[in-house]
LOLUMVO-677633 format. One record per residue (C-alpha): x, y negated, z negated; residue in three letters. Coordinates in steps of 0.1 Angstrom, whole numbers, padded with zeros to 4 digits, always signed. Layout:
BEGIN
XYZALA;...
This chain:
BEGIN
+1924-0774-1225UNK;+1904-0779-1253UNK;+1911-0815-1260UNK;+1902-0821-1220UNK;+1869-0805-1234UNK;+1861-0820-1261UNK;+1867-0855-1245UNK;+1842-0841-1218UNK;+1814-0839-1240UNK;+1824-0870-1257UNK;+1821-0889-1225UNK;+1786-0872-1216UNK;+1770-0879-1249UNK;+1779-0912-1247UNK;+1762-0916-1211UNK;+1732-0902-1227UNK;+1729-0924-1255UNK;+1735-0958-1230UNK;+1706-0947-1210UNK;+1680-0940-1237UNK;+1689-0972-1253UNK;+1685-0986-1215UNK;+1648-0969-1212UNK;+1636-0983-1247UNK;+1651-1018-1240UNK;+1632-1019-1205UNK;+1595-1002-1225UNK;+1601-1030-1254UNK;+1600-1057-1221UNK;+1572-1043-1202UNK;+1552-1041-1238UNK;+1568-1084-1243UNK;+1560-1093-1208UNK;+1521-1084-1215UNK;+1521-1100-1249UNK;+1533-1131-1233UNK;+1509-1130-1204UNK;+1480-1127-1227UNK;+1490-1156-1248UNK;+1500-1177-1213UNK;+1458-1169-1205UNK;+1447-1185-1235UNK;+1470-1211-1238UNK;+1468-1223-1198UNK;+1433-1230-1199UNK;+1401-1236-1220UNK;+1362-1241-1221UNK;+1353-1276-1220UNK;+1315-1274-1214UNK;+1288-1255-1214UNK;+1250-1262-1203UNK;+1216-1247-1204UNK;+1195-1256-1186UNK;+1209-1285-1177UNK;+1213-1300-1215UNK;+1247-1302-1222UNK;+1253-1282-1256UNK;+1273-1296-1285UNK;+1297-1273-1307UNK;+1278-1262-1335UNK;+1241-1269-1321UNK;+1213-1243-1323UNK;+1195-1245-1292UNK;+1158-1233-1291UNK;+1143-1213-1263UNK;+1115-1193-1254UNK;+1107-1157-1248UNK;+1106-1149-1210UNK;+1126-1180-1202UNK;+1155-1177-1174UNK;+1188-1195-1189UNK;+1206-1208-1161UNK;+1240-1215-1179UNK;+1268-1237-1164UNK;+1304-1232-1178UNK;+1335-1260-1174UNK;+1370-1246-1170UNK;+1399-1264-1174UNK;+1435-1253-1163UNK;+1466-1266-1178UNK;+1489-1238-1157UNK;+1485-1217-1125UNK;+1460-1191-1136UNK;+1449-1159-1111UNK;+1419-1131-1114UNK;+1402-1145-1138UNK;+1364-1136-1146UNK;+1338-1157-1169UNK;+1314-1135-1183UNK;+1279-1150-1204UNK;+1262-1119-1224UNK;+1234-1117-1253UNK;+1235-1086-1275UNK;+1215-1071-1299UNK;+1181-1066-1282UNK;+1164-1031-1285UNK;+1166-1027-1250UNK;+1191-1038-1236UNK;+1204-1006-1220UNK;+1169-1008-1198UNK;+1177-1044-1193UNK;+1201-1067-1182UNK;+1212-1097-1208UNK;+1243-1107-1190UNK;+1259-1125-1157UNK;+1295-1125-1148UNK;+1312-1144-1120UNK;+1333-1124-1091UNK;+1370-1128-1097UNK;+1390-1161-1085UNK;+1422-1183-1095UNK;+1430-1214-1106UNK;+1457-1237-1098UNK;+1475-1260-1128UNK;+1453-1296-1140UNK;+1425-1286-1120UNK;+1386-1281-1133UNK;+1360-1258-1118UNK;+1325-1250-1129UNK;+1307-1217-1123UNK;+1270-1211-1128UNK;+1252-1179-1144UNK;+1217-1169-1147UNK;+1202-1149-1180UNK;+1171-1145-1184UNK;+1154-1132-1218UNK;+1127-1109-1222UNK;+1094-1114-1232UNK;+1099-1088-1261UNK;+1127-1108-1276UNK;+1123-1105-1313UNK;+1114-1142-1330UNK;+1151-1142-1344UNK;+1192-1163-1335UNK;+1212-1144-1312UNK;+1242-1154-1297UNK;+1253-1162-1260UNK;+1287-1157-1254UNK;+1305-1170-1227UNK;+1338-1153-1223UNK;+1368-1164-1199UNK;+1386-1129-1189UNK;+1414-1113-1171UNK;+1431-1077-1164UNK;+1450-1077-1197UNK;+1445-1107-1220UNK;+1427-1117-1252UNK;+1395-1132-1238UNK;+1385-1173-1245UNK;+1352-1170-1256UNK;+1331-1197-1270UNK;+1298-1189-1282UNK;+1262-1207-1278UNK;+1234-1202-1306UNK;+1200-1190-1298UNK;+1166-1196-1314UNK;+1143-1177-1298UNK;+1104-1184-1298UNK;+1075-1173-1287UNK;+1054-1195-1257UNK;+1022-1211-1272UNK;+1004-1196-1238UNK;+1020-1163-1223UNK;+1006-1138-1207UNK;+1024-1114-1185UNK;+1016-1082-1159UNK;+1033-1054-1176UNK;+1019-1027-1151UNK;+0994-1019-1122UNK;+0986-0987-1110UNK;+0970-0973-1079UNK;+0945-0945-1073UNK;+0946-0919-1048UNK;+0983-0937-1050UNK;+1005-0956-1030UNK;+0988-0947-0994UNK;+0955-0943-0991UNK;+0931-0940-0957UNK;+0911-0968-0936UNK;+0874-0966-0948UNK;+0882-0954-0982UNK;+0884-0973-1016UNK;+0920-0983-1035UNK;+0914-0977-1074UNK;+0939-1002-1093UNK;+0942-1002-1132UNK;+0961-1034-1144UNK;+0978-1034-1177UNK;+0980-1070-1191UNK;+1008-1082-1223UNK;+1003-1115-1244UNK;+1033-1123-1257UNK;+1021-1159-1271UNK;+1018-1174-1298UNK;+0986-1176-1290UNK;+0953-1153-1284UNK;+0939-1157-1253UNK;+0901-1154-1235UNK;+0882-1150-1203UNK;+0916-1140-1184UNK;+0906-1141-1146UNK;+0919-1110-1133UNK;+0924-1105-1094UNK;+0936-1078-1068UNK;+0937-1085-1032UNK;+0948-1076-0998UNK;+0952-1107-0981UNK;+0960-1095-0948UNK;+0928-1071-0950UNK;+0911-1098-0962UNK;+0898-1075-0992UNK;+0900-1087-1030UNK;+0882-1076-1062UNK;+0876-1098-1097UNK;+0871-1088-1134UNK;+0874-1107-1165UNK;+0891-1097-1201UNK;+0872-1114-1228UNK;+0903-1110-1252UNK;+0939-1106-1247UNK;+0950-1110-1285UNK;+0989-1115-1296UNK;+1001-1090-1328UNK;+1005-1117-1356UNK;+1014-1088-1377UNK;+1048-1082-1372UNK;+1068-1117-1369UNK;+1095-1109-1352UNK;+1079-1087-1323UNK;+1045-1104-1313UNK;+1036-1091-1279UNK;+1003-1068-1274UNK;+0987-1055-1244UNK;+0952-1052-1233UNK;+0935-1029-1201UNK;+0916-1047-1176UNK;+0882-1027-1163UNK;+0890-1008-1128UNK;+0888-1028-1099UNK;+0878-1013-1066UNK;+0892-1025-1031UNK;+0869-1012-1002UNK;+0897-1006-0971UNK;+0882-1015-0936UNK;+0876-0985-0913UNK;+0894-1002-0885UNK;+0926-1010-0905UNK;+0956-1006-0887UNK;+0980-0983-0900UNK;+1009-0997-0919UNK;+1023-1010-0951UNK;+1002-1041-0970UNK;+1011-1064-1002UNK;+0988-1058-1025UNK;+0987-1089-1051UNK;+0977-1092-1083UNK;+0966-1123-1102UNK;+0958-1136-1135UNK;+0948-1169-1151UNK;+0947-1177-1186UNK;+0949-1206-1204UNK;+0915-1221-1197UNK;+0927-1214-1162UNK;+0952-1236-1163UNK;+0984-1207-1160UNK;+0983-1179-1131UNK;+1009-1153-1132UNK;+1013-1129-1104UNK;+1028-1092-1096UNK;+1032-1077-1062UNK;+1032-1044-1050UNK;+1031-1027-1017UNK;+1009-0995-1002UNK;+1006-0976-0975UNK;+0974-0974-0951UNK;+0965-0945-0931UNK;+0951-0951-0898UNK;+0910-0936-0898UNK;+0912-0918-0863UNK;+0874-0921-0868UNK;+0874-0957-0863UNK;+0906-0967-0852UNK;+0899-0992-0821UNK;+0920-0986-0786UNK;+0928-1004-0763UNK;+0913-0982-0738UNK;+0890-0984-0703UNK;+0863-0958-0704UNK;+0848-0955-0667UNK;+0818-0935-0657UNK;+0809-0932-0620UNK;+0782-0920-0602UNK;+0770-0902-0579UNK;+0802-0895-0564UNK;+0801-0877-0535UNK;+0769-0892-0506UNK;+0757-0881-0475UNK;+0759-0916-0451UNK;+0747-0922-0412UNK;+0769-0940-0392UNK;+0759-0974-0395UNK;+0740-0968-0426UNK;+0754-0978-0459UNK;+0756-0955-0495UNK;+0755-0972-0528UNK;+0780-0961-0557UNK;+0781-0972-0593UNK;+0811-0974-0618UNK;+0804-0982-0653UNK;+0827-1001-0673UNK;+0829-0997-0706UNK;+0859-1020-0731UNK;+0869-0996-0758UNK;+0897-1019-0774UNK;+0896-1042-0800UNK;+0901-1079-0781UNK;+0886-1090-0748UNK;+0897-1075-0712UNK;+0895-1089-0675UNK;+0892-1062-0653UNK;+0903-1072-0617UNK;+0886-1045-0590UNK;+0897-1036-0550UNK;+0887-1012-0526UNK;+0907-0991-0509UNK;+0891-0975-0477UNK;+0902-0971-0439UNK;+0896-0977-0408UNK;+0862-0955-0406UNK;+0840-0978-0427UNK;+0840-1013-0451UNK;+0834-1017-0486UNK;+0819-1041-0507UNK;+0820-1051-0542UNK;+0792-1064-0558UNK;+0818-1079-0588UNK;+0855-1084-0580UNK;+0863-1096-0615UNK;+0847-1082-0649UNK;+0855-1101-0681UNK;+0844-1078-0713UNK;+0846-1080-0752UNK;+0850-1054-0771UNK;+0825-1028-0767UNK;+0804-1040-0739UNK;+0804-1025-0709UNK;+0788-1037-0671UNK;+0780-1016-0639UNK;+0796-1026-0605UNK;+0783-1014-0573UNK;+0807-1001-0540UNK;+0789-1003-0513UNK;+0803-0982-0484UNK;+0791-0982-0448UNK;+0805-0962-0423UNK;+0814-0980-0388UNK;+0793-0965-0358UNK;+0821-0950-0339UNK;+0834-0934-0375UNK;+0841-0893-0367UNK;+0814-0872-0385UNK;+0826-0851-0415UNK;+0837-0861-0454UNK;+0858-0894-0458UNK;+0871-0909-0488UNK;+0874-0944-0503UNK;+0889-0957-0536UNK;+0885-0984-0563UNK;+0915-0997-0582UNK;+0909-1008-0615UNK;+0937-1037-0629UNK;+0948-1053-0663UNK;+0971-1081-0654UNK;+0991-1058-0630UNK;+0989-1029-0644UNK;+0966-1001-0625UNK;+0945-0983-0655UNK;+0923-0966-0638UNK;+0922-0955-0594UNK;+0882-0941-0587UNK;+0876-0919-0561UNK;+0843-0919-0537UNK;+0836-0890-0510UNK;+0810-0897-0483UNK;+0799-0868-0455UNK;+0793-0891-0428UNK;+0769-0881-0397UNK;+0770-0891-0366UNK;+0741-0921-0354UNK;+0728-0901-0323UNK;+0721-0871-0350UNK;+0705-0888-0388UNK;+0687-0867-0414UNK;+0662-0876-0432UNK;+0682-0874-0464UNK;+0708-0892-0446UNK;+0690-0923-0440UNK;+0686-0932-0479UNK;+0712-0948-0495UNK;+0710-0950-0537UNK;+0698-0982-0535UNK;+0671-0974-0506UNK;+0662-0947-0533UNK;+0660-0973-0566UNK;+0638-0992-0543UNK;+0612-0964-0528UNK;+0613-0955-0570UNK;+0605-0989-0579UNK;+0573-0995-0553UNK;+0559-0956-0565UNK;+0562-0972-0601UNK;+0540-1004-0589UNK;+0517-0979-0569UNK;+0508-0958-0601UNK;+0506-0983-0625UNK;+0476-0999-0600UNK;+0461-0967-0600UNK;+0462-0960-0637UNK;+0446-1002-0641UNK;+0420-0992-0616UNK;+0412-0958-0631UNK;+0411-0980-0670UNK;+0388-1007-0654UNK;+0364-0985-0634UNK;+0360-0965-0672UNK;+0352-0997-0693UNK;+0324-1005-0664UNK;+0310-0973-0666UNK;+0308-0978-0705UNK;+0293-1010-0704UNK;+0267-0997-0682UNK;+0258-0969-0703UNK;+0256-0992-0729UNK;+0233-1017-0716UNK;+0209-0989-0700UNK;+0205-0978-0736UNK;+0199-1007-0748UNK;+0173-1020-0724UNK;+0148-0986-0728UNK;
């Protein structure tokens, strides 16, 4: 019993040995199968170009560039083997602020098939605080798990003979401000030439306001001081943008302009605010009617005069198109069928209403539509207290225009009197004066 024991655990210890050996043969594979991947990515393909800016740059050639300059970089591959996921990568490292912006472009993940070439195309751009010093652009060839092909480009960077930059521009009340009231705007300029620079232009404007404002800096000066950092900036006087009262609500681009260089160089910065509608002034585009008088006393036969005033409260030119409504107990006549007005001008039109002779005694009504195109904006109403012919008033027998006209001929009669009463005076003067004179 023992023996068959012993052989037992004999038999079980050596299971447990052939499978840990197993386990560490199949880690010491995985571990060679990655090794051997990496070294297949750097030895299936290779860099065999790279340009700036077009100009194709040699191994071992300094290139020199400028502050603020945009490196548009274009990187040959060549593939000697079937190659997948890979990634090309240009970055520049070592600038103060790097972490605030962006020195690099990569490419989005794609294969390649054996003894074929393919270009891709990144875009860095340096800032204009780039110390006067060599950096490094390195253009690295990338996959999941492999040592990287890099090849590396050197920098020298300068500064522009002429540069001047927006670094800010700043709004008061702030980013929305109301129709009728003025936009404050501070502009911050940088010179990061090489050289100083005078009489920069400086402009804000609201071009679809139609609004701008000008100021000039006599001096934007560069630090020469420190070598490797020469930028400086300089504050341009407040400039005042008057908004129009009748500006529409809404958001505007607000631009902002210098010129430097004699002139000759204009940089520009946009930004956008937000104007508040001035219920003040805003225009409408509304009808404003007044009418009057409304309600008449009218013979049968006779006719009564009503007045509606049109008035164009909107901001571009109406054509008002009018019609009477009335029945069978009278007609009515327009004295305009058709009103063209601009904006804020206003006309009278005249109804005239007369009642037919057979039309039953009592209070009728008639209406006026008023139309836009063929919309109805606006439906009038007139009342008339119509009396029978056998049985007029005397207040009945006036219309308002019979009135106007009785008004009119008192207004001729007094002003005759009043000349008569002035002439008969300056006679009686004259006489006084002549009696005097002759005694």
């Amino acid at each position: 019993m023992r023996n068959v024991l012993q052989i037992l655990a004999v038999f079980i210890m050596s299971l447990l040995m052939v499978s840990a050996v197993t386990a560490g043969h199949n880690g010491y594979s995985d571990v060679d199968e990655s090794r051997a991947e990496a070294l297949d990515l750097v030895s299936s393909l290779s860099v065999v170009s790279v340009e700036v800016n077009g100009n194709d740059v040699r191994t071992g050639e300094v290139l020199a560039v400028e502050e603020g300059e945009a490196l548009d970089v274009k990187v040959g591959l060549e593939a000697f083997n079937n190659v997948d996921d890979i990634e090309v990568e240009a970055k520049i490292s070592g600038y103060e602020y790097s972490d605030y912006e962006n020195l690099e472009d990569a490419t989005h993940l794609f294969d390649m098939s054996s003894n074929t070439t393919k270009y891709v195309n990144l875009e860095v751009s340096l800032p204009s605080q780039l110390d006067k010093d060599v950096y490094w652009l390195r253009v690295r060839v990338m996959n999941r798990h492999s040592v990287s092909v890099e090849q590396v480009v050197e920098l020298h960077v300068e500064p522009s003979r002429h540069a001047v930059d927006i670094a800010d521009v700043a709004f008061s009340p702030g980013s929305s401000v109301k129709a009728g009231r003025s936009l404050l705007t501070t502009v911050l300029l940088e010179n990061f030439g090489d050289r100083n620079q005078r009489d920069v232009k400086v402009t804000v404007a609201i071009p679809q306001l139609g609004v701008s404002a000008t100021e000039f800096v006599d001096r934007v000066d560069t630090d020469r001081e420190t070598y490797r950092n020469n930028f400086d900036f300089e504050d341009v006087p407040e400039m005042f943008l008057a908004i129009p009262a009748t500006a529409t609500e809404g958001d505007y681009e607000v631009v902002v302009t210098a010129s430097y260089d004699n002139m000759r160089e204009t940089v520009t910065k946009k930004s956008m605010i937000h104007v508040v509608a001035n219920e003040i002034f805003q225009a409408t585009d509304k009808l404003v009617l007044a009418v009057g008088p409304e309600n008449q006393a009218v013979v049968a036969g006779k006719t009564a005069t009503y007045a509606i005033a049109l008035t164009n409260a909107g901001a571009t030119s109406k054509a008002y198109v009018l019609s009477s409504v009335v029945g069978d107990w009278a007609t009515a006549v327009l004295s305009d069928n058709l009103v063209v007005l601009e904006p804020g001008k206003n006309k009278v039109v005249y109804v005239e209403v007369t009642p037919a002779m057979d039309a039953t005694a009592g209070e009728h009504i008639a209406s006026v539509e008023v139309k836009s195109g063929n919309e109805v904006l606006e439906t009038v109403t007139f009342k008339a207290a119509v009396s029978a012919a056998s049985q007029p008033s005397v207040g009945a027998n006036f219309s308002l225009r019979n009135g106007l006209e009785i008004a009119l001929i008192v207004l001729v009669v007094l002003l005759v009197i009043i000349g008569l009463i002035v002439g008969f005076s300056r006679l009686r003067k004259d006489g006084d004066e002549e009696g005097q004179t002759y005694y």
